[in-house]
N, C-alpha and C positions, 0 to 999 in steps of 0.2 A: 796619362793612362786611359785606353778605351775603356769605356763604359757602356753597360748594357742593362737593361731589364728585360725579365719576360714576365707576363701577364696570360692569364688564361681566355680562352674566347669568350669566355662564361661574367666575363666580369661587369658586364652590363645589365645581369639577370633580376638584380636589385631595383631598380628604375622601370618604374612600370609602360611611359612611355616616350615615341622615340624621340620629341624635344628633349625631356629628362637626359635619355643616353646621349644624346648628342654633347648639352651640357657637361656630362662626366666625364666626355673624352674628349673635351674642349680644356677641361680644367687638367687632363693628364698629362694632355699634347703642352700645357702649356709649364709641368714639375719639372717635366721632364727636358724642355727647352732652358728654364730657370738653373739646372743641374747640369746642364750641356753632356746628355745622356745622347750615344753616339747611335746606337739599336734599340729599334722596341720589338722585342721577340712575341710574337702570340701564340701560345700553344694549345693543343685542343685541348678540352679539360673533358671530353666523353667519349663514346664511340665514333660518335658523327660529331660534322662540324655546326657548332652551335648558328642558328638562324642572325646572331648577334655577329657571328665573324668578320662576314663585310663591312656591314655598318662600321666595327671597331675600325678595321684595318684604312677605309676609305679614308675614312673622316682625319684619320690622323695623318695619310701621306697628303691629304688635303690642304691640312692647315700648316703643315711644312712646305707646302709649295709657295714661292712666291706669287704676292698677291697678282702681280702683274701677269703670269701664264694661268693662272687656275681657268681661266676663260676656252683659252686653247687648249688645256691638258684634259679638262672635265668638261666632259656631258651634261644636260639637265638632268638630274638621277634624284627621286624619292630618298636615297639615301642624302643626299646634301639638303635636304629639303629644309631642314630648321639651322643650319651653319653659319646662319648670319647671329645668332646669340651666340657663339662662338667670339671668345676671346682674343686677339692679336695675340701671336706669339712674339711680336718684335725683336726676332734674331740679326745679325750682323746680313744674314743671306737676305731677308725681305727687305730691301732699300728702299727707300721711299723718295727718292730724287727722281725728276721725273722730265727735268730741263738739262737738256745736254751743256747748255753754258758753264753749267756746274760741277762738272765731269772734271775730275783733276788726275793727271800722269800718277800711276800706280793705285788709282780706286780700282776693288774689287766688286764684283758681279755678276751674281748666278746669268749664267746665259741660255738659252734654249734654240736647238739647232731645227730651223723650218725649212723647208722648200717654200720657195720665189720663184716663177716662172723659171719653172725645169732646172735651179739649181740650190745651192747650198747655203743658206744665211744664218748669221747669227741674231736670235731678238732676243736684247737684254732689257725690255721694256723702259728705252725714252724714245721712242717712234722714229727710228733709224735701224738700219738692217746690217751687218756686217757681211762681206763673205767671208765663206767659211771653205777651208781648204782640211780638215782634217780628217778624222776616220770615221766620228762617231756617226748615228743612224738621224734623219729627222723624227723628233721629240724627243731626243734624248738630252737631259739636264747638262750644263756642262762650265764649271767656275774660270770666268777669265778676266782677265788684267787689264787696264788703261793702258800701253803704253807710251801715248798723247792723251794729254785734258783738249779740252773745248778752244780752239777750232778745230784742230784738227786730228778728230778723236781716229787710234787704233788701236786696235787689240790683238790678246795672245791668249792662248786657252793656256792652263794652268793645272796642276793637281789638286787635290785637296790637301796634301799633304804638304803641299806649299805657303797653306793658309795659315796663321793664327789664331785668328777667331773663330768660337764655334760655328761652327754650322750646318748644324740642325742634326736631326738621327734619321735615320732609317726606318722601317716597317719590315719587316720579314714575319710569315707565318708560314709557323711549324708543324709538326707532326704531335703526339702525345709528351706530355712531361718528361719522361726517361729519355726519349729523342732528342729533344731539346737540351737537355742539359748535357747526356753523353757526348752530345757532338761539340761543344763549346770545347775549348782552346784556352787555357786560364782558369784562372780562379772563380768560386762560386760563392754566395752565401747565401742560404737559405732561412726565408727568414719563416718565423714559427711562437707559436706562442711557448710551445714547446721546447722550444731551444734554451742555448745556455743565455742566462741573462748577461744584453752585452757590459761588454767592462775593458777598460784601457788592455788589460793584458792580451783580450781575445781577436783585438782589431789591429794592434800597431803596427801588424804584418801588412796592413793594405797602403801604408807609404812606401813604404818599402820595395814591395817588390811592383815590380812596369806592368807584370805582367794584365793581359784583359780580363776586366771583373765583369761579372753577370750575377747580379739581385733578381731571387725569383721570388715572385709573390703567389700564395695562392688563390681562392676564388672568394666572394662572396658565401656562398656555402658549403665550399671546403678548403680545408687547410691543406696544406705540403704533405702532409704526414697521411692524410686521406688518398692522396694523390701515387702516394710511392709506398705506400707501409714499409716493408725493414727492407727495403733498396735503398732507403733515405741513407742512411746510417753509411750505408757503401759507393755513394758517390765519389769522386776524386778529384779530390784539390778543395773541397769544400768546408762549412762549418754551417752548422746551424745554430740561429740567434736570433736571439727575443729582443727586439730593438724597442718594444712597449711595458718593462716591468712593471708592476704596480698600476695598471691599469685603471682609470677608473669607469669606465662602461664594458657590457657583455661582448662588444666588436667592436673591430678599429674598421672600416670602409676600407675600400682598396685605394684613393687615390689620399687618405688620409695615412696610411700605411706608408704608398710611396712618396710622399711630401717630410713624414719624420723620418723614413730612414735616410732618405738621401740627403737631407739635413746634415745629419749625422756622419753622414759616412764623408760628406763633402769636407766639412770642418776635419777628417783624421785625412783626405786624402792629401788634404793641402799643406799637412802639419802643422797647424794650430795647438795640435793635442798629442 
């Protein structure tokens, strides 16, 4: 089942400065890798797009990029400035082989398509160039295949959907709350302190049915219900639920939020429960 979260741009607003934020979206980039969550939707939570946008949006297609192109994909930018306190995500997609000896028939690995003296290669970071005979643009990402291990290594590009293992989510940033969620495709749940407290009966639909789920959280200083007042109530295909009953502090943090629900929700999607 895809999975998705959206996150407000605002959620960084707690964290006074930008090592702190960097940290926060180091520790989200890295639930959210732990949950094998496929999009991280960012929606605006104001009129205008909160000063904190980039920063979020960067840092997290950042530290999904394997380590080996962040070099060529990224600039020296103020916003990467504190990234090295940033946690390893250690997904299936960042390998960390780096001796082509070791390369075996049918290993998988993110590729990245360069220009080489006026033509098309592929670098999959062990310091060897592929060519590359396909469609896609140079720097564009692109998962391919061993079809030979070491000596005599070639490759094939492949889909994603060809893969089994996770790898890694997306970044997309959206337009306001109501945008975000009308335009999803699947199921919603909204979570809320407000909502019903969850309970086997009100979740056992999420094994069940394929269809794409999207967990919306709201901000550090507003909730869902702030966000939408009685639109809430009228979205579709959704539910709203309190996945913190009985609390015991005034707030749950956001990345505290998305670490128990998706807990949660992982243990019902897998059928354990």
């Amino acid at each position: 089942m895809k999975t998705a979260i959206a996150i407000p741009d605002s959620s960084l607003m707690d964290e006074s400065t930008k090592l702190e934020k960097t940290r926060k979206i180091s520790v989200i980039a890295r639930i959210c890798s732990i949950f094998c969550i496929n999009e991280i939707l960012i929606y605006r939570a104001g009129d205008a797009d909160n000063p904190d946008r980039s920063l979020l949006s960067t840092i997290l297609k950042y530290l999904e990029t394997p380590q080996y192109f962040r070099r060529i994909l990224y600039d020296k930018s103020e916003l990467l400035k504190f990234v090295g306190v940033s946690y390893p995500l250690k997904i299936p997609s960042h390998s960390t082989i780096k001796d082509p000896k070791k390369i075996k028939s049918g290993d998988i690995r993110e590729g990245l398509v360069v220009n080489f003296k006026k033509q098309k290669f592929v670098d999959v970071g062990i310091n060897h160039l592929f060519p590359y005979f396909g469609k896609e643009k140079v720097g564009k990402r692109i998962p391919i295949q061993f079809k030979n291990g070491y000596p005599k290594l070639s490759i094939k590009e492949i889909s994603k959907d060809q893969i089994q293992e996770y790898w890694g989510y997306k970044v997309i940033e959206r337009g306001n709350l109501l945008s975000t969620i009308s335009s999803w495709n699947g199921n919603i749940i909204l979570t809320s302190r407000k909502g019903h407290t969850i309970k086997k009966s009100n979740i056992e639909w999420i094994s069940k049915d394929p269809k794409p789920l999207l967990v919306v959280f709201g901000s550090p200083e507003k909730g869902l219900h702030d966000f939408l007042g009685n639109k809430i109530t009228k979205i579709k295909n959704s539910k709203i639920l309190n996945l913190f009953p009985n609390q015991g502090t005034e707030t749950v943090r956001l990345e505290e939020a998305i670490m128990g629900t998706l807990s949660i929700l992982n243990i019902v999607k897998t059928g354990y429960i």
